[in-house]
TORDO-258297 format. One line per field, with one value per residue (C-alpha): x, y, z; residue number from 1. Coordinates in pm, whole numbers. Example, Ala and Ser with C-alpha at 12.3 -4.5 7.8 and 13.67 -1.06 7.14 Angstrom:
REM TORDO-258297
u: c(1230 | 1367)
v: c(-450 | -106)
w: c(780 | 714)
seq: c(1 | 2)
END
This chain:
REM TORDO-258297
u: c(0 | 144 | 238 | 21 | 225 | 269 | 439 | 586 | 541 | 685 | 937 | 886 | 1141 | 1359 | 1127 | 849 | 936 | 1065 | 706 | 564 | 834 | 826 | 463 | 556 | 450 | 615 | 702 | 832 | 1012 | 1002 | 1010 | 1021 | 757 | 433 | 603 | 582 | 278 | 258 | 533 | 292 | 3 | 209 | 314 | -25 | -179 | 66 | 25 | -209 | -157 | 12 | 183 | 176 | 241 | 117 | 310 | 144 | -216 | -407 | -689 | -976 | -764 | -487 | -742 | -934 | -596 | -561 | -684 | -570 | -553 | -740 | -593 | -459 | -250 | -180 | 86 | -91 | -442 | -565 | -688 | -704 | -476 | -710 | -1047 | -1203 | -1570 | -1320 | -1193 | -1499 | -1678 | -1401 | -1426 | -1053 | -1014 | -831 | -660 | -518 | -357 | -530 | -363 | 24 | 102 | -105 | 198 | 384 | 127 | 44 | 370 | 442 | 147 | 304 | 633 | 458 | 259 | 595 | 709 | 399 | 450 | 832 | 853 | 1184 | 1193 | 1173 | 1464 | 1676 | 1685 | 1793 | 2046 | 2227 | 2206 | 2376 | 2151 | 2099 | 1729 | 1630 | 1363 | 1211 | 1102 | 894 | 707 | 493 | 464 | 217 | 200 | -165 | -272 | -601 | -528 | -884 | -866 | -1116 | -1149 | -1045 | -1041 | -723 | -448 | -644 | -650 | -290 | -219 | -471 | -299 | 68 | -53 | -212 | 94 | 267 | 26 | -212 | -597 | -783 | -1094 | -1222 | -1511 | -1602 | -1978 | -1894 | -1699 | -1911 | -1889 | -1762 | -1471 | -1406 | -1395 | -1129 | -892 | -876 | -1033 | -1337 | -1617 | -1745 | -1888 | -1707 | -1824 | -1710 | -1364 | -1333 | -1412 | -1171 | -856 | -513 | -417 | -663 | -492 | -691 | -787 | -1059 | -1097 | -1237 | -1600 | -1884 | -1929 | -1579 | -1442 | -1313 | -1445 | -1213 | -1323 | -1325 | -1646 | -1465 | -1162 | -1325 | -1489 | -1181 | -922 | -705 | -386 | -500 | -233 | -341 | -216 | -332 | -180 | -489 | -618 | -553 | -931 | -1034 | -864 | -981 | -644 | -699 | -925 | -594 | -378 | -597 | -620 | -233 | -150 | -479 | -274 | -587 | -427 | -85 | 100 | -1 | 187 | 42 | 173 | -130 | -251 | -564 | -322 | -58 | 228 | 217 | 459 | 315 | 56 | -119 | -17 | 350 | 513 | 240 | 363 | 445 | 350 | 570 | 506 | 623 | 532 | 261 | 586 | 262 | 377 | 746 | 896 | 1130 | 926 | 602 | 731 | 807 | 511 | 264 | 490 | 487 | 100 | 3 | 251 | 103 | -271 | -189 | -48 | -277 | -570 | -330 | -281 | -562 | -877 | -831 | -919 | -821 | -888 | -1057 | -1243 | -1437 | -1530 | -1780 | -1645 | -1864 | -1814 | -1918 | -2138 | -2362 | -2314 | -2654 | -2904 | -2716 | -2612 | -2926 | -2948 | -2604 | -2711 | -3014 | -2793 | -2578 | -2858 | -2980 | -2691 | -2629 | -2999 | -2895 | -2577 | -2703 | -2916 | -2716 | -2547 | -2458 | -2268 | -2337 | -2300 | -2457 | -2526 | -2796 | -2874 | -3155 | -3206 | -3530 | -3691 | -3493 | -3224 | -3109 | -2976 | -2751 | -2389 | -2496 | -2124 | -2127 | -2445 | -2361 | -2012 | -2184 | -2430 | -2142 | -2029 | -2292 | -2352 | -1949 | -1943 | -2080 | -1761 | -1525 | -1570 | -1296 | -1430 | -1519 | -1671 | -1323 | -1205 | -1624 | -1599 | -1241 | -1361 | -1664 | -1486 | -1223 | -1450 | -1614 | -1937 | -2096 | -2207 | -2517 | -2633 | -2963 | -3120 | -3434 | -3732 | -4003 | -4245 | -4396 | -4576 | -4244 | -4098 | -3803 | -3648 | -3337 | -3352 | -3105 | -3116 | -2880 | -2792 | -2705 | -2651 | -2983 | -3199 | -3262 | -3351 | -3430 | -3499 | -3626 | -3617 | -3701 | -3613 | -3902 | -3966 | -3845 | -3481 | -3472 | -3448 | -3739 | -3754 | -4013 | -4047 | -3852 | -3872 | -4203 | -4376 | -4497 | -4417 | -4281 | -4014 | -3747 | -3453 | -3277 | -2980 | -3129 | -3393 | -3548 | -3612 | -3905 | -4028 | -4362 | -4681 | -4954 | -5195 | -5365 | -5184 | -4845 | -4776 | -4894 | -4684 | -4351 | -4445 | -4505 | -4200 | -3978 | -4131 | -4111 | -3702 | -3672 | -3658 | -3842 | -4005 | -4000 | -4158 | -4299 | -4382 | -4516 | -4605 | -4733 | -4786 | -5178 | -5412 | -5252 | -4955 | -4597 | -4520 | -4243 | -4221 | -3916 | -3899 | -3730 | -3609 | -3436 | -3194 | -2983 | -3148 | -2957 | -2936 | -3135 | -3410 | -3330 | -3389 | -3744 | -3825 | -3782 | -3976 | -4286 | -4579 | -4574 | -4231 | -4000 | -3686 | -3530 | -3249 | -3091 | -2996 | -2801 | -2752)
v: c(0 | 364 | 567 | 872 | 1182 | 1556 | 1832 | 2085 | 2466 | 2695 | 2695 | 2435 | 2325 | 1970 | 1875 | 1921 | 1780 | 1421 | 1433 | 1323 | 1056 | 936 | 848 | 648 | 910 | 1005 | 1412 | 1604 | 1936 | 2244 | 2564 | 2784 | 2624 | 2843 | 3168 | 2960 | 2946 | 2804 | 2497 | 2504 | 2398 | 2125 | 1959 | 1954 | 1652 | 1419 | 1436 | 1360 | 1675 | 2006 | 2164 | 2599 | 2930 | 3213 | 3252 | 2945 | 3070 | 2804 | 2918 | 2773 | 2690 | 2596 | 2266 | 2202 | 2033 | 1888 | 1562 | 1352 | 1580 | 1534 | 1816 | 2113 | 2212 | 2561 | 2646 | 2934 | 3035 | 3317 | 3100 | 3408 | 3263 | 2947 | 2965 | 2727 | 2732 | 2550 | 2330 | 2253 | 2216 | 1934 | 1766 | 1856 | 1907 | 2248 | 2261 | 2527 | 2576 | 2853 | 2838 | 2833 | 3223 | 3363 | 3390 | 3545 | 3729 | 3907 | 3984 | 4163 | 4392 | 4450 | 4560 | 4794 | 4944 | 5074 | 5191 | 5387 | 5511 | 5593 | 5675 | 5421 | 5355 | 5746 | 5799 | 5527 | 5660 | 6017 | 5926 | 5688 | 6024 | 6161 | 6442 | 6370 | 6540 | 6414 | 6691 | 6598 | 6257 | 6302 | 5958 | 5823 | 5551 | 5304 | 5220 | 5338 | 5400 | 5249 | 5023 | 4907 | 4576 | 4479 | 4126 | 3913 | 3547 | 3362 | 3646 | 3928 | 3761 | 3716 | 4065 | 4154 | 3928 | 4120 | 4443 | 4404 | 4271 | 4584 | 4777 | 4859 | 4876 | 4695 | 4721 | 4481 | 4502 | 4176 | 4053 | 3699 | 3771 | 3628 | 3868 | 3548 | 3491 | 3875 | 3804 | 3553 | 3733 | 4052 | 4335 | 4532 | 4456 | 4732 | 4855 | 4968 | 5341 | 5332 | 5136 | 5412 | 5719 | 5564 | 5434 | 5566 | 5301 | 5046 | 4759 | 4530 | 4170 | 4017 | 3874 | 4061 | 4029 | 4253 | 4321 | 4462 | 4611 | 4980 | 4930 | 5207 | 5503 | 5823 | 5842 | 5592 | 5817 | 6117 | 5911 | 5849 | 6047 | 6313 | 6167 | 5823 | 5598 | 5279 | 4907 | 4660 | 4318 | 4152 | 4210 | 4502 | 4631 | 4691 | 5020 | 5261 | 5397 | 5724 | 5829 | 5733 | 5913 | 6231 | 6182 | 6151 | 6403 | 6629 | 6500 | 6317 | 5991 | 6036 | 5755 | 5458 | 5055 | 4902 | 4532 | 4495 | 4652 | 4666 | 4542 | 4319 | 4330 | 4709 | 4842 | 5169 | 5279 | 5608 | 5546 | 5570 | 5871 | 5984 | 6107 | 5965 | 5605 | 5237 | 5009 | 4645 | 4434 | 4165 | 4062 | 3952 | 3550 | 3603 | 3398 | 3131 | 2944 | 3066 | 2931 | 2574 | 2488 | 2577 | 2365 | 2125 | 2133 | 2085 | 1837 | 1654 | 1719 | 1593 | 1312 | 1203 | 1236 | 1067 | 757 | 682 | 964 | 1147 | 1506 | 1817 | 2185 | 2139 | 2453 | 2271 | 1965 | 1813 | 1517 | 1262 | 916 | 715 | 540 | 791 | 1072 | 952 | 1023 | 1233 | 1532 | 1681 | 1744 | 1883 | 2106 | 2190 | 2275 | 2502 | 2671 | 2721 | 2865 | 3098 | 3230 | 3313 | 3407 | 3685 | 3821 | 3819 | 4179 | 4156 | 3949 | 3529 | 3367 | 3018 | 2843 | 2554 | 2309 | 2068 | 1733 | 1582 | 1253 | 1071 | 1325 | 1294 | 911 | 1036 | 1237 | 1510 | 1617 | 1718 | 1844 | 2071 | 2115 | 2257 | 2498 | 2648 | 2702 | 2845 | 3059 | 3190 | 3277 | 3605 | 3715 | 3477 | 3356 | 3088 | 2939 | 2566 | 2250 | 2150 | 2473 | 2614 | 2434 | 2560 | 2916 | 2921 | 2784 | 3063 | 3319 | 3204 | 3063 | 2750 | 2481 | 2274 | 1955 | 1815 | 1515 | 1373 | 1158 | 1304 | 1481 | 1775 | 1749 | 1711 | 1340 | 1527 | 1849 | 2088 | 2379 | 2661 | 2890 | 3205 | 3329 | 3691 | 3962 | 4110 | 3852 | 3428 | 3360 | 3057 | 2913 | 2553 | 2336 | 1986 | 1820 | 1719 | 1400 | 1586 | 1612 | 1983 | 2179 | 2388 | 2646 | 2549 | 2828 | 3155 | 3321 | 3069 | 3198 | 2886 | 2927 | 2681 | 2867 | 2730 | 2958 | 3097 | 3222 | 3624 | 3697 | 3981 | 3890 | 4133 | 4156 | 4384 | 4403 | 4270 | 4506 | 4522 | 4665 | 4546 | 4252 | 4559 | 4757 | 4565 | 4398 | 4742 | 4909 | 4640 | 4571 | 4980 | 4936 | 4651 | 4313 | 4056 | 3828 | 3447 | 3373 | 3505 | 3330 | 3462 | 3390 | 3570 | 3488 | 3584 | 3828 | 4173 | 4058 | 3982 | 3907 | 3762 | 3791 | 3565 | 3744 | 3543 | 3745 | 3771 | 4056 | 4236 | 4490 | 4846 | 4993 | 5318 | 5052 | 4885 | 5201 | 5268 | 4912 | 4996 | 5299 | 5126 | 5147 | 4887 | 4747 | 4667 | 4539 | 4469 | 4253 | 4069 | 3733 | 3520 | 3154)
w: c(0 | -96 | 155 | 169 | 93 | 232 | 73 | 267 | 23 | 333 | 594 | 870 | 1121 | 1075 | 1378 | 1237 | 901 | 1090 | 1291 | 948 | 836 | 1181 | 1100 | 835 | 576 | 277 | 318 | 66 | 208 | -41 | 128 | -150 | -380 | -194 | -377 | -726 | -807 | -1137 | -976 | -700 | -915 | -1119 | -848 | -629 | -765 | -621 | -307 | 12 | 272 | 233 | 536 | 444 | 644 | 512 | 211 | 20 | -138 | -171 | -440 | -599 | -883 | -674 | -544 | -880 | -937 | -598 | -738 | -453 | -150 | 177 | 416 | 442 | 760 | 851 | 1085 | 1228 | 1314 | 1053 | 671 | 504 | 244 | 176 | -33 | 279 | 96 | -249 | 7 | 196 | -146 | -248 | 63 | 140 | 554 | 658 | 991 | 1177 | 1548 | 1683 | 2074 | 1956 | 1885 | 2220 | 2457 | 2156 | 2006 | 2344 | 2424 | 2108 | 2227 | 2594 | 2385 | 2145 | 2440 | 2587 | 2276 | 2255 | 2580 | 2595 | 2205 | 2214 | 1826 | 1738 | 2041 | 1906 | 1580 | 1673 | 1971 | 1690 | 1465 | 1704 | 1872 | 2228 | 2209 | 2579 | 2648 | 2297 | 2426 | 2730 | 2821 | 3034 | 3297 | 3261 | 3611 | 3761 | 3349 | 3240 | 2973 | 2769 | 2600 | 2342 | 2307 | 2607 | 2462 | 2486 | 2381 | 2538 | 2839 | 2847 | 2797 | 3106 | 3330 | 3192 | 3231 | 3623 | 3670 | 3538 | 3802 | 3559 | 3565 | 3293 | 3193 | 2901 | 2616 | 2507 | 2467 | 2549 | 2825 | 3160 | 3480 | 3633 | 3396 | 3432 | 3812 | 3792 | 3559 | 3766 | 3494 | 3498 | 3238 | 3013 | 2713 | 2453 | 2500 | 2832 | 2710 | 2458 | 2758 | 3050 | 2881 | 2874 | 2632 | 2427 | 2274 | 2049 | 2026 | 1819 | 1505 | 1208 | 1135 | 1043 | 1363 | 1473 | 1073 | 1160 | 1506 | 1591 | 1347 | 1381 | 1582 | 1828 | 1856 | 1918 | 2222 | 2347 | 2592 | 2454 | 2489 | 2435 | 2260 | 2051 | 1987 | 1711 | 1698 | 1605 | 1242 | 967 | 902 | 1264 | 1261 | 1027 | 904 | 796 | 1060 | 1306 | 1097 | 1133 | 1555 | 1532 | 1324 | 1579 | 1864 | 1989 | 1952 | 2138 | 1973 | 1803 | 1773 | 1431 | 1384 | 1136 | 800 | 599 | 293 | 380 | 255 | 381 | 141 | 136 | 432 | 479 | 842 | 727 | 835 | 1079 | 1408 | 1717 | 1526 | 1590 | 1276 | 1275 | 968 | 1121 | 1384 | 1670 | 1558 | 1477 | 1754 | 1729 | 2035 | 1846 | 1543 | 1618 | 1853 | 1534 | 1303 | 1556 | 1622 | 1229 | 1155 | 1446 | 1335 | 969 | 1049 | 1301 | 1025 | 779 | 935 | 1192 | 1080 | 1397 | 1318 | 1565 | 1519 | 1172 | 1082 | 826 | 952 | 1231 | 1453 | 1370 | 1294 | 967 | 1092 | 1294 | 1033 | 813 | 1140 | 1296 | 1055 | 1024 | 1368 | 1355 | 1113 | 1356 | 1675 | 1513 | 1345 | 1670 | 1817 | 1494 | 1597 | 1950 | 1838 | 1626 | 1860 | 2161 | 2248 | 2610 | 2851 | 2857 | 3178 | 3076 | 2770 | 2787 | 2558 | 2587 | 2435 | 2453 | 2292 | 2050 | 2002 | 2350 | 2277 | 1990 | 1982 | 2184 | 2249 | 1862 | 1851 | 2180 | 1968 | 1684 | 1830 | 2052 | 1681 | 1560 | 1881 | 1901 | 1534 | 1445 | 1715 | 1639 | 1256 | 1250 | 1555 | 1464 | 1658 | 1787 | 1930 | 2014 | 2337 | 2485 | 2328 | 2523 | 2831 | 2802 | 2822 | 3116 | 2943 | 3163 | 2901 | 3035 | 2869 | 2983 | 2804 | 2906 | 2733 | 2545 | 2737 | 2499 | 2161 | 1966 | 1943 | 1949 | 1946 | 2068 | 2261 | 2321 | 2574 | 2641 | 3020 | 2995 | 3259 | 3121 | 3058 | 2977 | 2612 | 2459 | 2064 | 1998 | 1659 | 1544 | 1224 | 1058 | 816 | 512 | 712 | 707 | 1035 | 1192 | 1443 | 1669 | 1904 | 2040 | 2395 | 2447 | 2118 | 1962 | 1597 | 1265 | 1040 | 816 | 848 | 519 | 379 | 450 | 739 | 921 | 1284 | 1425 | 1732 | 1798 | 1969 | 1850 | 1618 | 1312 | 967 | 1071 | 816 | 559 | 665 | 651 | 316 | 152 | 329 | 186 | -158 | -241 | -192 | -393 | -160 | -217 | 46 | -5 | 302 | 617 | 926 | 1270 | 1631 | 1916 | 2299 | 2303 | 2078 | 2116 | 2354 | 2181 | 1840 | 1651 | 1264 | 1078 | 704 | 446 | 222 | -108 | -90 | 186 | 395 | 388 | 694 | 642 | 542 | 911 | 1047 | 862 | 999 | 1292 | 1257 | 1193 | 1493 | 1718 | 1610 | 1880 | 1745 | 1402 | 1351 | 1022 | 1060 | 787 | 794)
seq: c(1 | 2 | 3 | 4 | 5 | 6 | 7 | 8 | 9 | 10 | 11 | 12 | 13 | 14 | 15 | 16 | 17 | 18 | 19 | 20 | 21 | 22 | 23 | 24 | 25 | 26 | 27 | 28 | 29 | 30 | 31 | 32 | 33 | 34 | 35 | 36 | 37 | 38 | 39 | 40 | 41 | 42 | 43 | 44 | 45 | 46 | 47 | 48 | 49 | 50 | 51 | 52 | 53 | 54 | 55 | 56 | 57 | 58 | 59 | 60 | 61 | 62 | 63 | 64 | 65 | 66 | 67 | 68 | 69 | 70 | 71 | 72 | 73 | 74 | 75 | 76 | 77 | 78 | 79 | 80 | 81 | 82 | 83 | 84 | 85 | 86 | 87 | 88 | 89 | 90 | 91 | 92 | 93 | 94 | 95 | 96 | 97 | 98 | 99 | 100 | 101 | 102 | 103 | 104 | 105 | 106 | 107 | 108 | 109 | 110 | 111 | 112 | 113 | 114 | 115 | 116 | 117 | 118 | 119 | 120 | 121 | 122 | 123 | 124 | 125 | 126 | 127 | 128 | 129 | 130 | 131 | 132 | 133 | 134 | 135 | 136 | 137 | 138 | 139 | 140 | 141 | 142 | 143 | 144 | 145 | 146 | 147 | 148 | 149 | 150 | 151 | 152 | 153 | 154 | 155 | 156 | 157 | 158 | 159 | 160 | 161 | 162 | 163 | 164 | 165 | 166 | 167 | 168 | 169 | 170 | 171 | 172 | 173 | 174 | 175 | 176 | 177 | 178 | 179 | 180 | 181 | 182 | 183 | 184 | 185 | 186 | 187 | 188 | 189 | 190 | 191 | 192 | 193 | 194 | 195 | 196 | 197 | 198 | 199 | 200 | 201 | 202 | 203 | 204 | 205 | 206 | 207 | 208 | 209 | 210 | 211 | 212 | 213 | 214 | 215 | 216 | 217 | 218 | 219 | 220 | 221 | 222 | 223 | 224 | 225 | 226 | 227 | 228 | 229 | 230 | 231 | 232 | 233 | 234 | 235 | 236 | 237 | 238 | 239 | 240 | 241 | 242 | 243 | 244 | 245 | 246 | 247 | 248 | 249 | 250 | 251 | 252 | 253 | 254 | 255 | 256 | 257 | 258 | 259 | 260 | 261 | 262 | 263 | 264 | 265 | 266 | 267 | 268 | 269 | 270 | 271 | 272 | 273 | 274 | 275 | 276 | 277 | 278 | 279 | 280 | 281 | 282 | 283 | 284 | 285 | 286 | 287 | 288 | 289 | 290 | 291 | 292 | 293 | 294 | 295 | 296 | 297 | 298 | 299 | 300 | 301 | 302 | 303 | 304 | 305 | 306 | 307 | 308 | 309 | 310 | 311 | 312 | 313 | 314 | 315 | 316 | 317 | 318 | 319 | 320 | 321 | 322 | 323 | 324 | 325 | 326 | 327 | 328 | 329 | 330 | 331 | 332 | 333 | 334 | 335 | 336 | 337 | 338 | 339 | 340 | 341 | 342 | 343 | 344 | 345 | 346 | 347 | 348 | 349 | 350 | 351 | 352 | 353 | 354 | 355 | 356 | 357 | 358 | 359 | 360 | 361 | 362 | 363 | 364 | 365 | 366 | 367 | 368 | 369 | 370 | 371 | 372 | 373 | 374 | 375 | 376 | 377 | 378 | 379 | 380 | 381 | 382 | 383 | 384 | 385 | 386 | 387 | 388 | 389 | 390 | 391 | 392 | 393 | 394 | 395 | 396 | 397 | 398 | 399 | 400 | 401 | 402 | 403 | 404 | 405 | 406 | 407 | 408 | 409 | 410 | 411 | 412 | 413 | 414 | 415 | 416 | 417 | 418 | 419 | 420 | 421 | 422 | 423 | 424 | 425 | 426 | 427 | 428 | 429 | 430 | 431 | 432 | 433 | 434 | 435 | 436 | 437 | 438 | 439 | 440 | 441 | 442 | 443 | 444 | 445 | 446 | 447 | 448 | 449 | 450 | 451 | 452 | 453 | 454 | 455 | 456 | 457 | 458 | 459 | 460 | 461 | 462 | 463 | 464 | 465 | 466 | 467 | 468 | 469 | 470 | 471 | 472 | 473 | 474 | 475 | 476 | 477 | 478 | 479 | 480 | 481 | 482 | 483 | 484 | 485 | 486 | 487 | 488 | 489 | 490 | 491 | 492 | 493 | 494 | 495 | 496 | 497 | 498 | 499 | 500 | 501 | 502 | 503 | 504 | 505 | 506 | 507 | 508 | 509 | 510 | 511 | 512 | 513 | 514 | 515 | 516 | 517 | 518 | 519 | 520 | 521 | 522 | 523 | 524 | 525 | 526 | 527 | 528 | 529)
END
């Protein structure tokens, strides 16, 4: 039997490399083949895995002639340079290892918040030009300093615990983050106006999504302190670059440390040459220690899947077994739906996370159901989360997971329910699958109601009056978006009301805004699954 085979297209350490002929695989080390693409693509077909960095992009065209590959490791945690919906598509598995650059990655931020506040990189460069210009470069100490940390999963975390340590107060925006979990690491939990008001510094640490693009913008900064200096090791995009060059040029912003760029590489920046600014070129993972543990982790990973079908930190791929898979999947599909739902709607603080099995459903997989809503639930803030890392995400930010199963006692011979513990309040969705195999929502916040979710919805709440359904189907049909389906519930005749609105189209948000104009309405939110 042929050995299955891994190329190697960027730089891994020996280690690393031996990991997979130690396995009894068949590796083929080429560090410089990711920056060839055309050799790249010849070469492809041959082989079973493919170890990259970043510098390997693996495209859509890159896997059409993948004829024989089953994985794809990454060395790293961000997949920006994979097309994961090709890969998914071909039924090709793409790891990554999202815990080994946290302790270096954090770090780096600690060292560019002292730059910021002792202006060492602008000091070195005129005391080795020979001007002694002490009085020029006035700092200041950290110690007592507010710093505000937005996003406090696993690397903002670690930079709370560093900076209490460097006598610091922290105080940390992060909608997942429990009270509890705030408790325990020692900061105070805010909003992010509040963030944005107190801090001295603000250092950043979440993913990109639609939720945090340009979440500093110029309408952030001028919430902020004057004086307030900045640090982004996290992702290019959340700052909005121009608006920071403006507040550092207005003296707003005090100083700024940039390790990451809307374009990358940054070659040319309109942050370059801005005042009082400390640029490193996307340095947060450049750590020998950093380094090896991720080459170690993936070579680990691939091999594991390689030779026994074991599958860890897959960001495309649900742990179930063969032979469970056929009755089990479309209640995988259900839970995670589920937790999307909640997900999408949730704003504030989650303490507690329940998930209920009942009837048939509770003698299955539950641990990958309860995997997959987590997914679904931890997505719309963290977008690479997937059903291996949803659980340790969850448990990081101080979420308690609760499984119940029990036998069927309601109308339903079986069905899932969700149910969100926030500071504010306890909110719960419910679904079934029904003979056809497709998931149904079943109910939400005790409204009885049947919906099949779609790609685009509208998820109304309102009282309970006459003219309503009118209302929204003319508002949306006069700017062009078409309705494929609308279904409702309410808790009694003139009480609460829920309205699900499939539609066709995206929703602008001045239209949002008209919705939510609309008598009686209560809340407006769109939802995409």
């Amino acid at each position: 039997m042929q050995k299955p085979r891994v190329l190697i297209s960027d730089a891994l350490s020996d280690t690393a490399v031996n990991i997979f002929a130690d396995r009894g695989l068949e590796v083929d080390f080429q560090p410089q083949l990711g920056k060839d693409k055309e050799a790249l693509l010849a070469a492809i077909g041959d082989y079973d895995g493919l170890a990259i960095r970043s510098a390997t992009k693996v495209t859509a065209k890159l896997l059409e002639a993948a004829h024989k590959l089953k994985v794809i490791g990454r060395a790293g945690i961000g997949v920006d340079n994979i097309d994961l919906p090709a890969a998914t598509a071909k039924g090709i598995i793409v790891m990554n290892t999202p815990f080994g650059n946290s302790i270096t990655t954090a770090e780096h931020a600690i060292a560019l918040l002292f730059a910021c506040a002792r202006q060492i990189p602008a000091a070195d460069a005129s005391t080795q030009a020979g001007k002694w210009e002490k009085s020029k470069f006035m700092g200041v100490e950290i110690t007592g300093k507010t710093l505000g940390v937005i996003g406090c999963g696993n690397i903002g975390s670690v930079v709370a615990r560093r900076a209490i340590g460097l006598s610091m107060r922290v105080v940390a925006y992060d909608p997942f983050l429990s009270p509890e979990h705030a408790a325990d690491l020692g900061v105070e939990k805010v909003e992010l106006d509040e963030l944005l008001r107190r801090a001295d510094f603000i250092t950043l640490h979440t993913p990109l999504t639609d939720r945090t693009r340009n979440i500093i913008d110029a309408a952030a900064i001028a919430k902020m302190r004057h004086g307030v200096r900045i640090v982004n090791c996290a992702r290019g995009g959340l700052v909005e670059e121009a608006a920071l060059r403006e507040a550092l040029e207005a003296g707003k912003v005090a100083a700024a440390g940039i390790d990451v760029f809307s374009e990358e590489p940054a070659t040319s920046n309109v942050l370059f040459g801005a005042p009082n600014i400390v640029c490193t070129p996307h340095l947060g993972a450049s750590t020998s220690e950093a380094q090896e543990n991720v080459a170690l982790q993936v070579a680990e990973q691939m091999a594991d899947y390689l030779t026994t079908g074991a599958v860890t930190n897959a960001l495309n791929m649900p742990s179930i077994s063969a032979e469970e898979a056929p009755r089990l999947t479309p209640f995988v599909k259900l839970a995670e739906q589920l937790g999307s739902f909640a997900g999408q709607l949730t704003e504030t603080g989650v303490s507690k996370v329940r998930i209920e099995y009942e009837g048939l459903v509770a003698d299955m997989n539950t641990k990958a159901m309860t995997a997959a809503a987590l997914t679904g639930f931890l997505r719309p803030l963290l977008q690479t989360v997937n059903m291996v890392s949803a659980p340790a995400a969850a448990k990081e930010r101080g979420i308690q997971v609760e499984e119940v199963r029990r036998e069927q006692r309601g109308a339903y011979e079986t069905y899932i329910r969700f149910t969100v513990h926030t500071e504010k309040q306890e909110r719960s969705v419910a679904g079934t699958v029904f003979a056809d195999g497709k998931p149904r929502i079943i109910q939400i916040k005790g409204i009885n109601m049947e919906a099949e979710l779609s790609e685009l919805m509208l998820y109304i709440t309102n009282f309970d009056k006459p003219g309503f359904i009118g209302r929204i189907g003319t508002l949306l049909g006069e700017n062009g978006v078409n309705i494929a389906r609308m279904q409702f519930g309410r808790d009694y005749e003139g009480g609460n009301a829920i309205a699900l609105v499939s539609i066709d189209q995206p929703v602008s948000g001045e239209l949002m805004g008209a919705i939510n104009r609309i008598e009686n309405v209560q809340q407006v939110k769109p939802l995409t699954f």
